[in-house]
N, CA, C and O atoms as a DFTB+ gen file, in Angstrom:
764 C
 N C O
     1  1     149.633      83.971     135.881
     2  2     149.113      83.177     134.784
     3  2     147.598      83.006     134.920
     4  3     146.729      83.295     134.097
     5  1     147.526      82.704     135.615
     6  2     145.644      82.429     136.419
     7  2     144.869      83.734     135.733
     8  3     143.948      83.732     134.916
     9  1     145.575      84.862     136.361
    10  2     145.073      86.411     136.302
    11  2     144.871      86.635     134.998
    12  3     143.721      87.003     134.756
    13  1     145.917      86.501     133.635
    14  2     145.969      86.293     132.399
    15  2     144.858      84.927     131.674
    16  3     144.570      84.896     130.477
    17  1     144.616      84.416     132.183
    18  2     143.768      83.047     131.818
    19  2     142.683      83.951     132.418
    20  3     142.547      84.681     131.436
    21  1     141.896      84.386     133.228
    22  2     140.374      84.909     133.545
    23  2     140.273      86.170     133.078
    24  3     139.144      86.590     133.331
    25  1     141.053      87.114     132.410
    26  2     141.212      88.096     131.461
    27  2     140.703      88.125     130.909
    28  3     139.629      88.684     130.682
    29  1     141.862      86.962     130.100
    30  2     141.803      86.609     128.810
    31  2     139.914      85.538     128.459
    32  3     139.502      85.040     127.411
    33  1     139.473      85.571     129.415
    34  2     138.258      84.730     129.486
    35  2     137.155      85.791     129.456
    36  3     136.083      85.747     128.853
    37  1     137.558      86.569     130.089
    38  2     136.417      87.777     130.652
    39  2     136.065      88.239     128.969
    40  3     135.060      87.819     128.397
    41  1     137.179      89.264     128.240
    42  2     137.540      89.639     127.063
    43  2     136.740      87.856     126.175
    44  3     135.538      87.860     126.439
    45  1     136.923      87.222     125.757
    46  2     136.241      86.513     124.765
    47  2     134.511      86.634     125.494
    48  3     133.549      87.069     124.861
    49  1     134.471      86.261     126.571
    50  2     133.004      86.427     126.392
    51  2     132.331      87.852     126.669
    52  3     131.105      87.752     126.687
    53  1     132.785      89.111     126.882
    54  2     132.143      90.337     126.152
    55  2     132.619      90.345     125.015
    56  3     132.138      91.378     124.548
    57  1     133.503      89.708     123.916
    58  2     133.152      89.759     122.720
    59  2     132.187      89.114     121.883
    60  3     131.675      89.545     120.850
    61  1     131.970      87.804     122.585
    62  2     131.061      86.560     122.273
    63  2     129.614      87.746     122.683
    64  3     128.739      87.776     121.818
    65  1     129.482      88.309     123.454
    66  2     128.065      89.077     123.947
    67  2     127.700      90.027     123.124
    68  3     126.565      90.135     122.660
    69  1     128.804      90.899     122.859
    70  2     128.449      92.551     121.654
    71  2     128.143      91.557     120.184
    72  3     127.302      92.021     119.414
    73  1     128.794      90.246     119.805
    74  2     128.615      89.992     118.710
    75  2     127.092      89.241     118.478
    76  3     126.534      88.993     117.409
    77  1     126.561      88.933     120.078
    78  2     125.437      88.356     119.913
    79  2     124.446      89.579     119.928
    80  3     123.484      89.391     119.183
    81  1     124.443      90.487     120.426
    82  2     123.739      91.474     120.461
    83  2     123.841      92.105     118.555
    84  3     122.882      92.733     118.107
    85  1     124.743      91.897     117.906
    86  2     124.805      92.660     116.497
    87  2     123.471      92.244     115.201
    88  3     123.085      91.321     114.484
    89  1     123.270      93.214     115.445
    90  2     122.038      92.043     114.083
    91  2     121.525      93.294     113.230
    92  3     121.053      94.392     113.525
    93  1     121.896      92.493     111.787
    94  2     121.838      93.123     110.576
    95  2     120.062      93.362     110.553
    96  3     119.258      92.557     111.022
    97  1     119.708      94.687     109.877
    98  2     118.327      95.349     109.541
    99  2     118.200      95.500     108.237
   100  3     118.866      96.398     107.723
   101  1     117.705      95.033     107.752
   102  2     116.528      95.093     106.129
   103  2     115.359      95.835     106.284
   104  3     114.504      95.664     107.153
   105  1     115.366      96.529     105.544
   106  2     113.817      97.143     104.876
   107  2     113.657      95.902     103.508
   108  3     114.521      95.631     102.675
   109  1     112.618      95.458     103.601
   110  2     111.787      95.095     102.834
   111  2     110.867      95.196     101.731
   112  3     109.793      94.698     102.066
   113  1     110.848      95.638     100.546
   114  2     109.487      96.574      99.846
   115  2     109.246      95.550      98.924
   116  3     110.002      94.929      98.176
   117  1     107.647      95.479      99.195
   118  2     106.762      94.914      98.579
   119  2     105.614      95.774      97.922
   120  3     104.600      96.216      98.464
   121  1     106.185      95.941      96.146
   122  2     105.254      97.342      95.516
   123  2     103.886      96.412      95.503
   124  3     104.085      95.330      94.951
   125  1     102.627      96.591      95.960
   126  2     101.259      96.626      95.963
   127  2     100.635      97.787      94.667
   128  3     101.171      98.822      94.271
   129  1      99.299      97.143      94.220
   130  2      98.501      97.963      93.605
   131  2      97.374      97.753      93.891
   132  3      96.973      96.797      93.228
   133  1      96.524      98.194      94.627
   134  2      95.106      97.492      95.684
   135  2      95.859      96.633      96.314
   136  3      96.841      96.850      97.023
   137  1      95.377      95.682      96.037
   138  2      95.769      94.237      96.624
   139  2      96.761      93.379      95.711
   140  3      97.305      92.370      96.162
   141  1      96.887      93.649      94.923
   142  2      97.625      93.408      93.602
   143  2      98.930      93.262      93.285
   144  3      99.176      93.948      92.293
   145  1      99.842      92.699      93.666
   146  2     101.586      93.354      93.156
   147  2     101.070      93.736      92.045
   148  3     100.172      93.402      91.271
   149  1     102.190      94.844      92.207
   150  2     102.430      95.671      91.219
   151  2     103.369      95.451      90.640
   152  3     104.473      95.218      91.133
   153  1     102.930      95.508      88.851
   154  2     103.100      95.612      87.478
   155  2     103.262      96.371      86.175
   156  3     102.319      96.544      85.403
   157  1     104.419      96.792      85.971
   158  2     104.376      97.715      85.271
   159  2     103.477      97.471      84.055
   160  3     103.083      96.396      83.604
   161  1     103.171      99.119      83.491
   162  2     102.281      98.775      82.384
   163  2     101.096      97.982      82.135
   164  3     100.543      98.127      81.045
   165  1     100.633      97.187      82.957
   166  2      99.776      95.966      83.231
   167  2      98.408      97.157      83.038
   168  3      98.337      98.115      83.809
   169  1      97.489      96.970      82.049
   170  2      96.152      97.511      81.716
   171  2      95.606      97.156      82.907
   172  3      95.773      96.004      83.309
   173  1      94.825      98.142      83.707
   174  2      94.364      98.464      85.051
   175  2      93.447      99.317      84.524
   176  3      93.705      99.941      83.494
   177  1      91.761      99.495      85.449
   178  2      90.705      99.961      85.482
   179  2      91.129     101.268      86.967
   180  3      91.990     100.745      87.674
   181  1      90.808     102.438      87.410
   182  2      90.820     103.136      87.976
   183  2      89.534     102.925      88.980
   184  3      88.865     101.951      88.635
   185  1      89.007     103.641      90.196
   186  2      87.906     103.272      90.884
   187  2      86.548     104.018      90.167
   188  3      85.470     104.017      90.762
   189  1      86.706     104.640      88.861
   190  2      85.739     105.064      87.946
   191  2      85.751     103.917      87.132
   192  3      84.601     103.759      86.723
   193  1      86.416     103.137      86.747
   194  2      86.532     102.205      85.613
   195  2      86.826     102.774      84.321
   196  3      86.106     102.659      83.329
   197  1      88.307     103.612      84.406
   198  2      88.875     104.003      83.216
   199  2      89.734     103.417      83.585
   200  3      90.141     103.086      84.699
   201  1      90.312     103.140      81.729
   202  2      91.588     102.323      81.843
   203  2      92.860     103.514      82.573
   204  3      92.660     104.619      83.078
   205  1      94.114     102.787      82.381
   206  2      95.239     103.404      82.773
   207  2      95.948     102.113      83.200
   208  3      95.482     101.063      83.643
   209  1      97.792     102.663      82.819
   210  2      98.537     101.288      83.231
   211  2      99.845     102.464      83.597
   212  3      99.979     103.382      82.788
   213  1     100.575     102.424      84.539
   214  2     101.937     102.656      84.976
   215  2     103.207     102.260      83.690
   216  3     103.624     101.112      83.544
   217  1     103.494     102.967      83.184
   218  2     105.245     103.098      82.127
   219  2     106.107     102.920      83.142
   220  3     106.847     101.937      83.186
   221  1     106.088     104.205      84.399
   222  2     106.997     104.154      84.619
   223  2     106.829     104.620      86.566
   224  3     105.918     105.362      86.935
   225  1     107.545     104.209      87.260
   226  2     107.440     104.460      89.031
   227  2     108.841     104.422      89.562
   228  3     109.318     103.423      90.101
   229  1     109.468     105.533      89.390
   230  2     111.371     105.592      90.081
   231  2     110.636     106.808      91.777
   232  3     109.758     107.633      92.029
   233  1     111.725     106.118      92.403
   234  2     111.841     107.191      93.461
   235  2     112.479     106.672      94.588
   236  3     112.626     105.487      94.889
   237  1     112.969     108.020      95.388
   238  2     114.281     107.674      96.101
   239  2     113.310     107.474      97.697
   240  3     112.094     107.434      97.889
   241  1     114.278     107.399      98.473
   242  2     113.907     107.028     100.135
   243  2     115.473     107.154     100.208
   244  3     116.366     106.777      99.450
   245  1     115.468     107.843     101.437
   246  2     116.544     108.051     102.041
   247  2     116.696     108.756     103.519
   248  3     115.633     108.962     104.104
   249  1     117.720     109.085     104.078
   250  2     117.999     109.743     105.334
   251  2     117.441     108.406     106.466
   252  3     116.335     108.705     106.916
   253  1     117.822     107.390     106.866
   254  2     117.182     106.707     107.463
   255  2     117.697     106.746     109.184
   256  3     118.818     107.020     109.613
   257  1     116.583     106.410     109.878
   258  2     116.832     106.701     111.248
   259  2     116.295     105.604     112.169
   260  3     115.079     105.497     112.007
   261  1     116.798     104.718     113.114
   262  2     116.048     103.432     113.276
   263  2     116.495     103.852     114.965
   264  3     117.558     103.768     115.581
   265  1     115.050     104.359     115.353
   266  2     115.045     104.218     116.945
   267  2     114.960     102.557     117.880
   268  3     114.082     101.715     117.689
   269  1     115.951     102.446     118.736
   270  2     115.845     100.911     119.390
   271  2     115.735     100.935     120.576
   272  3     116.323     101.876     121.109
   273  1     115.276     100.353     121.141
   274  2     115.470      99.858     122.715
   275  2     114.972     100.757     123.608
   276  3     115.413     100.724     124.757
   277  1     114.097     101.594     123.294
   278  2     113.768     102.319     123.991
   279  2     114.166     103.810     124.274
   280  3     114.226     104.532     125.269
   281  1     114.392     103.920     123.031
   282  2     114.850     105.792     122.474
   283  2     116.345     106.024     122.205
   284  3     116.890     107.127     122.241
   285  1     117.060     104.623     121.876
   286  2     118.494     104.351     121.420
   287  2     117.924     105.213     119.972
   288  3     116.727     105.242     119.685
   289  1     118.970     105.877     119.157
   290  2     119.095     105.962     117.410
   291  2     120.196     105.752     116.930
   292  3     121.285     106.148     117.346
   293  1     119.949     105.084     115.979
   294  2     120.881     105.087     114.956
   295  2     121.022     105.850     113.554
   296  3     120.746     105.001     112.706
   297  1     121.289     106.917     112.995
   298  2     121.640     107.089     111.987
   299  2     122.120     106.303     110.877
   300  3     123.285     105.911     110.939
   301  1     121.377     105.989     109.814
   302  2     122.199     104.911     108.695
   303  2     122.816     106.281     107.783
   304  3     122.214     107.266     107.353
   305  1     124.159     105.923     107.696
   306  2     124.944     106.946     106.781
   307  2     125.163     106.636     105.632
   308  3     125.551     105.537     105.236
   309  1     124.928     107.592     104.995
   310  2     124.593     107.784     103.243
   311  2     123.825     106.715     102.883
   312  3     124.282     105.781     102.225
   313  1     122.488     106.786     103.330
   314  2     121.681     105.913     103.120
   315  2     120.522     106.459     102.208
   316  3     119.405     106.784     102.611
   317  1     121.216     106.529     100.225
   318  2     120.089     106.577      99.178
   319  2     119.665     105.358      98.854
   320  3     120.453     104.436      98.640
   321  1     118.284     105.228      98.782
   322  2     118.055     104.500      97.746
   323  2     117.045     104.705      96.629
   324  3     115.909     105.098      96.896
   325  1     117.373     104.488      95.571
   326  2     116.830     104.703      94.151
   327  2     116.150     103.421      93.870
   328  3     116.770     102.357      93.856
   329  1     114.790     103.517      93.631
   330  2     113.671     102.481      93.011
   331  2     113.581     102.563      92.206
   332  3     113.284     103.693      91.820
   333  1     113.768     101.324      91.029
   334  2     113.297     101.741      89.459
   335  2     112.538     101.034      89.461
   336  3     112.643     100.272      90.422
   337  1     111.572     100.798      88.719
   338  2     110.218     100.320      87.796
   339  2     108.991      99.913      89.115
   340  3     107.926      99.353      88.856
   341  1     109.369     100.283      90.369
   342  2     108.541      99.934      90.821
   343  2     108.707      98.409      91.599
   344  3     107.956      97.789      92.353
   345  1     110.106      98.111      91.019
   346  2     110.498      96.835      91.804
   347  2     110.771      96.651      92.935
   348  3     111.384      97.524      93.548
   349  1     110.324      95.224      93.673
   350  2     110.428      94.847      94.832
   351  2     112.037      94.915      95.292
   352  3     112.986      94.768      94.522
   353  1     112.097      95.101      96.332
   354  2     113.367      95.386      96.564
   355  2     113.851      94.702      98.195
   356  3     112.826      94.312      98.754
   357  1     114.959      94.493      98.968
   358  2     115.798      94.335     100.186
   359  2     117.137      94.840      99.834
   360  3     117.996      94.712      98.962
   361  1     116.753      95.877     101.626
   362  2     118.257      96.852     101.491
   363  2     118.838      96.681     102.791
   364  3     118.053      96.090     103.533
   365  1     119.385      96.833     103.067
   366  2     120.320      96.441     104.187
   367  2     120.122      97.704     105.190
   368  3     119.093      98.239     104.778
   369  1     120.441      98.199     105.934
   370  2     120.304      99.489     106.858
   371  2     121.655      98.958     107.645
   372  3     122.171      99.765     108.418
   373  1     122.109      97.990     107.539
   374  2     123.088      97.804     108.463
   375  2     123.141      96.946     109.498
   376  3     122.152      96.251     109.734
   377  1     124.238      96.853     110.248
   378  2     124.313      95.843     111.542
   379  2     124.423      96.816     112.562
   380  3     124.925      97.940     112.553
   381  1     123.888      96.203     113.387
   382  2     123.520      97.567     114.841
   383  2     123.728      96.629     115.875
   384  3     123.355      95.467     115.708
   385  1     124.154      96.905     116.688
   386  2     123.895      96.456     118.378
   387  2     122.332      96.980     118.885
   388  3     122.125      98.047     119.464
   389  1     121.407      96.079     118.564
   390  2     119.661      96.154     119.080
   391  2     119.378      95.131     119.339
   392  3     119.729      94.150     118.684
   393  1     118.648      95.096     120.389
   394  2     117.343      94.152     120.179
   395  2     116.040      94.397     119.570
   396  3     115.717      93.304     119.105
   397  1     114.920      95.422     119.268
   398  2     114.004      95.624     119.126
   399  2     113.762      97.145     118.783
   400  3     113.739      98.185     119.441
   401  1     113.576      96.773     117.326
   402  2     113.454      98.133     116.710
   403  2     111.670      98.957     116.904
   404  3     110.586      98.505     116.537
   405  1     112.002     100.337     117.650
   406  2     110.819     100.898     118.639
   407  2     109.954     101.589     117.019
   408  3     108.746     101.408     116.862
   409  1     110.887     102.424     115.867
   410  2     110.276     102.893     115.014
   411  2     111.287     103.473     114.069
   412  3     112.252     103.999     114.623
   413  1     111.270     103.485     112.955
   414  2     111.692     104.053     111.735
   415  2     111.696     105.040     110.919
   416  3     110.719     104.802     110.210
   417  1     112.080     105.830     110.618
   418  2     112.126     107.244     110.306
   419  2     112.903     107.431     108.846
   420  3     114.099     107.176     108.986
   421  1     112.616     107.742     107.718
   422  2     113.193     108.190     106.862
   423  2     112.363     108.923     105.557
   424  3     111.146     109.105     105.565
   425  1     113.114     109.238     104.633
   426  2     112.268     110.469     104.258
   427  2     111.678     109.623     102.021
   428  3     112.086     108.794     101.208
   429  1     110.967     110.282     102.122
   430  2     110.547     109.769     100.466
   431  2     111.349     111.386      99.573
   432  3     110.767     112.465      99.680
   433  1     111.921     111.333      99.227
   434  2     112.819     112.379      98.782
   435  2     114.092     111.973      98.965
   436  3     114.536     110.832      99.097
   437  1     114.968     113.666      98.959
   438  2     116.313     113.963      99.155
   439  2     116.343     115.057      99.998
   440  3     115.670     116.008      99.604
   441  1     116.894     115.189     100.980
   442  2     117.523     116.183     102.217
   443  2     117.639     117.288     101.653
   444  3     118.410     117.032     100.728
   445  1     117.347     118.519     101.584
   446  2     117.865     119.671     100.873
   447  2     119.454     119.833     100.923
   448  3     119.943     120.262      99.878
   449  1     120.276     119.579     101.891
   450  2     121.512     119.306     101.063
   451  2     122.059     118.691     100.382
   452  3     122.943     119.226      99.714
   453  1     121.862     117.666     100.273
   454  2     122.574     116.841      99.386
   455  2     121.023     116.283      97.811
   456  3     120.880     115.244      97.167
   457  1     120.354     117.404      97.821
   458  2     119.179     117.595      96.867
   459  2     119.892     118.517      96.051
   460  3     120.094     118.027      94.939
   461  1     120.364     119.705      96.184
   462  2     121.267     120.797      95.732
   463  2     122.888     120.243      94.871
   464  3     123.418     120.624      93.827
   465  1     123.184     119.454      95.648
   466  2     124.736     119.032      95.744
   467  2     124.586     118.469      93.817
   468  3     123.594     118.137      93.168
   469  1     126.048     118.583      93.430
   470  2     126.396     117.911      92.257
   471  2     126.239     116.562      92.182
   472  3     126.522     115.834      93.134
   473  1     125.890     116.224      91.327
   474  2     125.746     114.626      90.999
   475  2     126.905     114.569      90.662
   476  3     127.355     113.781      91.494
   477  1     128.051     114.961      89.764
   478  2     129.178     114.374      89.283
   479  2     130.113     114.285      90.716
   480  3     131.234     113.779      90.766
   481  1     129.723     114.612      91.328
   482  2     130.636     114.457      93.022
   483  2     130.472     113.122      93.404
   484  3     131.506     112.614      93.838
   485  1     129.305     112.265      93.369
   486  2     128.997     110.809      93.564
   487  2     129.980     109.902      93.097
   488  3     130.152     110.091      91.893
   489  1     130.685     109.011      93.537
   490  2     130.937     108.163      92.933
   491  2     129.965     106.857      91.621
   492  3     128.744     106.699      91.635
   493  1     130.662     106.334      90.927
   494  2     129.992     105.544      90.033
   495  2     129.154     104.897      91.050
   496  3     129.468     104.908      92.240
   497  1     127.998     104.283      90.563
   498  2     126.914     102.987      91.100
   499  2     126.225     103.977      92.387
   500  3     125.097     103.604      92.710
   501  1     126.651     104.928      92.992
   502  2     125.983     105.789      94.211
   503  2     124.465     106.249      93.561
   504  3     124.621     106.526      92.371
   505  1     123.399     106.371      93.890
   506  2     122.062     106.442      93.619
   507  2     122.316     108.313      93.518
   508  3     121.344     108.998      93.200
   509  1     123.226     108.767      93.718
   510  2     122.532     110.098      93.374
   511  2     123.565     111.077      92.415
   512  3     123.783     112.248      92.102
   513  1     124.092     109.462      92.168
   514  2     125.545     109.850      91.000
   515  2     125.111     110.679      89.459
   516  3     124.257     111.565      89.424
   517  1     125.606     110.368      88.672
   518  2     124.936     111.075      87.234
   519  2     124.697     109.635      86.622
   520  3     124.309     109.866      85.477
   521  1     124.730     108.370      86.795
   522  2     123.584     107.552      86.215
   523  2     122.677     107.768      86.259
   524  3     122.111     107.482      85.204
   525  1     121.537     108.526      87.569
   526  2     120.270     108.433      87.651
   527  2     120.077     109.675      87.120
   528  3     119.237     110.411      87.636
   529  1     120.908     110.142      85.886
   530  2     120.457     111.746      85.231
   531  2     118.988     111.938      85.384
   532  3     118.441     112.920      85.886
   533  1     118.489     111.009      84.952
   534  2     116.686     111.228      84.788
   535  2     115.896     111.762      86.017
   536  3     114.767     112.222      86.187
   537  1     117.155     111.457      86.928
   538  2     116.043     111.578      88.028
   539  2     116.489     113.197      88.613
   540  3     115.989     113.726      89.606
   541  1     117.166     113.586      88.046
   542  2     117.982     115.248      88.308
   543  2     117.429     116.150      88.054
   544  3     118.151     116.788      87.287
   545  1     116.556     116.645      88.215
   546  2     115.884     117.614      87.595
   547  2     116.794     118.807      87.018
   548  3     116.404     119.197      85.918
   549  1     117.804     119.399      87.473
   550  2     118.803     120.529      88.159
   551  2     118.823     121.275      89.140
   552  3     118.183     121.069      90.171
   553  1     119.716     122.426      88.889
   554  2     120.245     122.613      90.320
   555  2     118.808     123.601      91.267
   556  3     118.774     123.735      92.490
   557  1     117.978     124.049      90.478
   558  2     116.825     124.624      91.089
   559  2     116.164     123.300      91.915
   560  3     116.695     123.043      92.995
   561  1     115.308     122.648      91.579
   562  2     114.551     121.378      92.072
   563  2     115.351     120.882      92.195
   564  3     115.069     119.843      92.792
   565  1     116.677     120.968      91.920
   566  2     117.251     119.141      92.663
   567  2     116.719     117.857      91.873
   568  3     116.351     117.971      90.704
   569  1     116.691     116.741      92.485
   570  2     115.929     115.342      92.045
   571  2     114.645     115.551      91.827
   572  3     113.970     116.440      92.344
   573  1     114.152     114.435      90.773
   574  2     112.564     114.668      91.285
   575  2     112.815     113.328      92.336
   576  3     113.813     112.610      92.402
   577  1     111.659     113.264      93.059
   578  2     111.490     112.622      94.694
   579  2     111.102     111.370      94.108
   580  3     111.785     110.396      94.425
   581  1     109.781     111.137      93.019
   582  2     109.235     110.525      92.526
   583  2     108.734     110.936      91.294
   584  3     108.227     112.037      91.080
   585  1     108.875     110.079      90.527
   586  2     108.713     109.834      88.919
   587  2     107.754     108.659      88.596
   588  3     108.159     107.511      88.415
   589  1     106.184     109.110      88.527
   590  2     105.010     108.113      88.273
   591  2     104.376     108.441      86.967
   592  3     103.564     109.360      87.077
   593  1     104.497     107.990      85.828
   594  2     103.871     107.996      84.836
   595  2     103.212     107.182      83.775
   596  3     103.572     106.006      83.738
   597  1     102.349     107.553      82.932
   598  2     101.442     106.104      82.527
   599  2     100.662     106.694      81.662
   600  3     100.784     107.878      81.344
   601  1      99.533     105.675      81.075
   602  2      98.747     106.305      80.006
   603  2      97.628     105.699      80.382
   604  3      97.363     104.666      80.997
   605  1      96.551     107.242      79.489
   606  2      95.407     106.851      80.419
   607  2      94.514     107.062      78.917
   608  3      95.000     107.484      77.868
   609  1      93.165     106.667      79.127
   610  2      92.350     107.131      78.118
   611  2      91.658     105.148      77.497
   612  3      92.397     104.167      77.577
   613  1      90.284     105.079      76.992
   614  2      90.397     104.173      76.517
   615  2      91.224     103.644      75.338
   616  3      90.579     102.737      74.813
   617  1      92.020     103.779      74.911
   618  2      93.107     103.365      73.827
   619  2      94.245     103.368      75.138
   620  3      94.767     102.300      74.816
   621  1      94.620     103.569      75.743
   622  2      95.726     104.078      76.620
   623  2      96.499     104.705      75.608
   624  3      97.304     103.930      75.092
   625  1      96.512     106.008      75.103
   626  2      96.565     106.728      74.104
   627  2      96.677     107.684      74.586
   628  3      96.327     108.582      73.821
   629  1      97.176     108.221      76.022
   630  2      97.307     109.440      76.483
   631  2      97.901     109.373      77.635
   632  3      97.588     108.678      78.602
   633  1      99.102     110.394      77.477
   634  2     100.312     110.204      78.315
   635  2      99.716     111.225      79.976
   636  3      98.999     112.180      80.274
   637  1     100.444     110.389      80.504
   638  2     100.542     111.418      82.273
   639  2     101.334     111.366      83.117
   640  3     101.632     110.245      83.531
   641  1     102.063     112.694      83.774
   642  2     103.267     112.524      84.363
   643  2     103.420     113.030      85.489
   644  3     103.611     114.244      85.421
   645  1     103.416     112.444      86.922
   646  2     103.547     113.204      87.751
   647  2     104.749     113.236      88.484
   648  3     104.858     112.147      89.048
   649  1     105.891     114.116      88.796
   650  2     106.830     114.170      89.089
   651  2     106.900     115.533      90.289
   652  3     106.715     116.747      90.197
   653  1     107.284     114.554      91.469
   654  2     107.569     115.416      92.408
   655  2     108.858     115.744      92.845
   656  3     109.625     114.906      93.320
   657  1     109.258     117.505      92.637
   658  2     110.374     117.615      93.277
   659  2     110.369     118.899      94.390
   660  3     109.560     119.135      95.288
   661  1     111.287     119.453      94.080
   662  2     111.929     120.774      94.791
   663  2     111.822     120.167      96.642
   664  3     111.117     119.260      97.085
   665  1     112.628     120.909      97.255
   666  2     112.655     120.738      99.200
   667  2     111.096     121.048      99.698
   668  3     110.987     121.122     100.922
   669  1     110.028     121.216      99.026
   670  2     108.907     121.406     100.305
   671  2     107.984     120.146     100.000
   672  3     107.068     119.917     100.788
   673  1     108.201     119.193      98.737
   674  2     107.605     117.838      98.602
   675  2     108.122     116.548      99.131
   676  3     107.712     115.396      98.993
   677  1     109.379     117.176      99.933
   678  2     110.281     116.060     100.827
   679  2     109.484     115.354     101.734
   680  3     109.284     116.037     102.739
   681  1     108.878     114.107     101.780
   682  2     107.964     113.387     102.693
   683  2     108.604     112.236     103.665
   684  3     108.920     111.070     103.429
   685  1     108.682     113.206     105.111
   686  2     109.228     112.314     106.199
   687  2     108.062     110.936     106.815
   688  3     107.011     110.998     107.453
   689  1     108.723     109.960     106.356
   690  2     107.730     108.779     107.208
   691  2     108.307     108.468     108.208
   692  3     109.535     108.447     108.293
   693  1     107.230     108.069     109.466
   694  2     107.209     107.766     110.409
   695  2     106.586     106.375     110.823
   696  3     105.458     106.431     111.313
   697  1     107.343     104.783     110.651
   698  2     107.128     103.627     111.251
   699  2     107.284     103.029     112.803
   700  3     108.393     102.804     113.287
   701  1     106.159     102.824     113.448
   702  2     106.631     102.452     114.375
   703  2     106.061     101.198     114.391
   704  3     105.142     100.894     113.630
   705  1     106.650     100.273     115.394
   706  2     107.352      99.123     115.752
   707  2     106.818      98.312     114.706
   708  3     105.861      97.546     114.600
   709  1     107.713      98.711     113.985
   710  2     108.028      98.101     112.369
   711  2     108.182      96.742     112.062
   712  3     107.610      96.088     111.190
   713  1     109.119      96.356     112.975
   714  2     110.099      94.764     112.238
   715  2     109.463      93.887     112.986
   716  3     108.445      93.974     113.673
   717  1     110.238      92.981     112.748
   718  2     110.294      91.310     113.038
   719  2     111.463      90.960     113.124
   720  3     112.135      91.597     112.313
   721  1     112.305      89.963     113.951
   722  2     113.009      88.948     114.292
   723  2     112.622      87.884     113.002
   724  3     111.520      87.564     112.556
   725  1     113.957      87.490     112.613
   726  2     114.052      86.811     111.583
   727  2     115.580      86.041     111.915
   728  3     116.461      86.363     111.118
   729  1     116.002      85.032     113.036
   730  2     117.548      84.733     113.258
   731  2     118.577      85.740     113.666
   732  3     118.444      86.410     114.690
   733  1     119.239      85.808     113.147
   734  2     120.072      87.418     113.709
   735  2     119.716      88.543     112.498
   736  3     120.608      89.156     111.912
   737  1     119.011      88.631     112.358
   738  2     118.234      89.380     111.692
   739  2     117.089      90.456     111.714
   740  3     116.191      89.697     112.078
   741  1     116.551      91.523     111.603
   742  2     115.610      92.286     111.886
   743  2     114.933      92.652     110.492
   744  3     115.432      93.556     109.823
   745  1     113.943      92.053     110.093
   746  2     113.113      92.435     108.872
   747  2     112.332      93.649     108.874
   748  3     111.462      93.595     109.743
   749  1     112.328      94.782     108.179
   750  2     111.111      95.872     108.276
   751  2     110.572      95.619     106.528
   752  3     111.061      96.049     105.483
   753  1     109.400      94.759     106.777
   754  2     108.427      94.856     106.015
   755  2     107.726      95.590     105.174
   756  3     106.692      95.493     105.834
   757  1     107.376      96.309     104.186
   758  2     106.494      97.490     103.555
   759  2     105.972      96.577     102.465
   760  3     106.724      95.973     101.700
   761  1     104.594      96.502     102.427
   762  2     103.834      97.203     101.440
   763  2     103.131      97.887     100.901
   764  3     103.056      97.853      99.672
């Protein structure tokens, strides 16, 4: 009985320990324009002092990779995410067994496989489903990566579109020691 009672003791507190060690990771995005949040459409001067204002700013981030503790990784799986208008956003990356996230890794695009892949294969609400048609270019280019467009000219009377796609505009970022401690929590910040 004794033997069963310090077991059974041992077992609750390495569970009480892995659960203290678990702590959920956020990315953070805070869209900036200079110094400015950013605003869609909002009449803006350029560093010539022509007008121009943003319509429109979609684009994905994905493949995410969160090195810890000293060259631990984690892979976040099926980790798209789709930005529309440029809005501020918090995404989850998950709950991990870390203490201290060393650097962050993920890409401004889509992976060339799953860049290729069918959208109607996605389930509904999935970021790379056929809701985000717009952002599909087809099966040559794949997605576009990013979708920035706006009007420029004094009238803002003149359209401009820059849209990046196909696999060689895939842009891997590299964050290191990114976050913050926030409770059982790990914040990674961007603006």
């Amino acid at each position: 009985m004794k033997n069963r009672c310090i077991l059974t003791f041992s077992l609750i507190m390495i569970s009480l320990m892995y659960m203290h060690a678990q702590k959920e990771v956020f990315l953070k995005v805070n869209h900036r324009l200079g110094s400015q949040p950013f605003v869609l459409e909002k009449p803006l001067a350029n560093n010539f002092g022509h007008p121009f204002s943003i319509t429109r700013f979609d684009y994905y981030l994905s493949n995410f990779i969160i090195y810890h503790d000293g060259g631990k990784e984690v892979k976040v799986a099926d980790s798209y995410i789709l930005v529309r208008d440029g809005a501020d956003f918090t995404y989850s990356l998950g709950t991990h067994d870390l203490t201290h996230i060393d650097s962050l890794i993920y890409l401004v695009g889509i992976d060339s496989l799953h860049n290729h892949a069918d959208p109607s294969t996605y389930p509904a609400g999935h970021p790379l489903g056929n809701q985000a048609s717009d952002m599909h270019w087809g099966w040559t280019g794949g997605y576009r990566f990013v979708a920035l467009e706006g009007k420029v000219g004094a009238a803002l009377d003149k359209t401009f579109q820059i849209h990046a796609l196909f696999d060689k505009l895939v842009n891997r970022v590299v964050l290191t020691d990114p976050s913050y401690d926030d409770d059982n929590k790990i914040m990674i910040e961007l603006k």
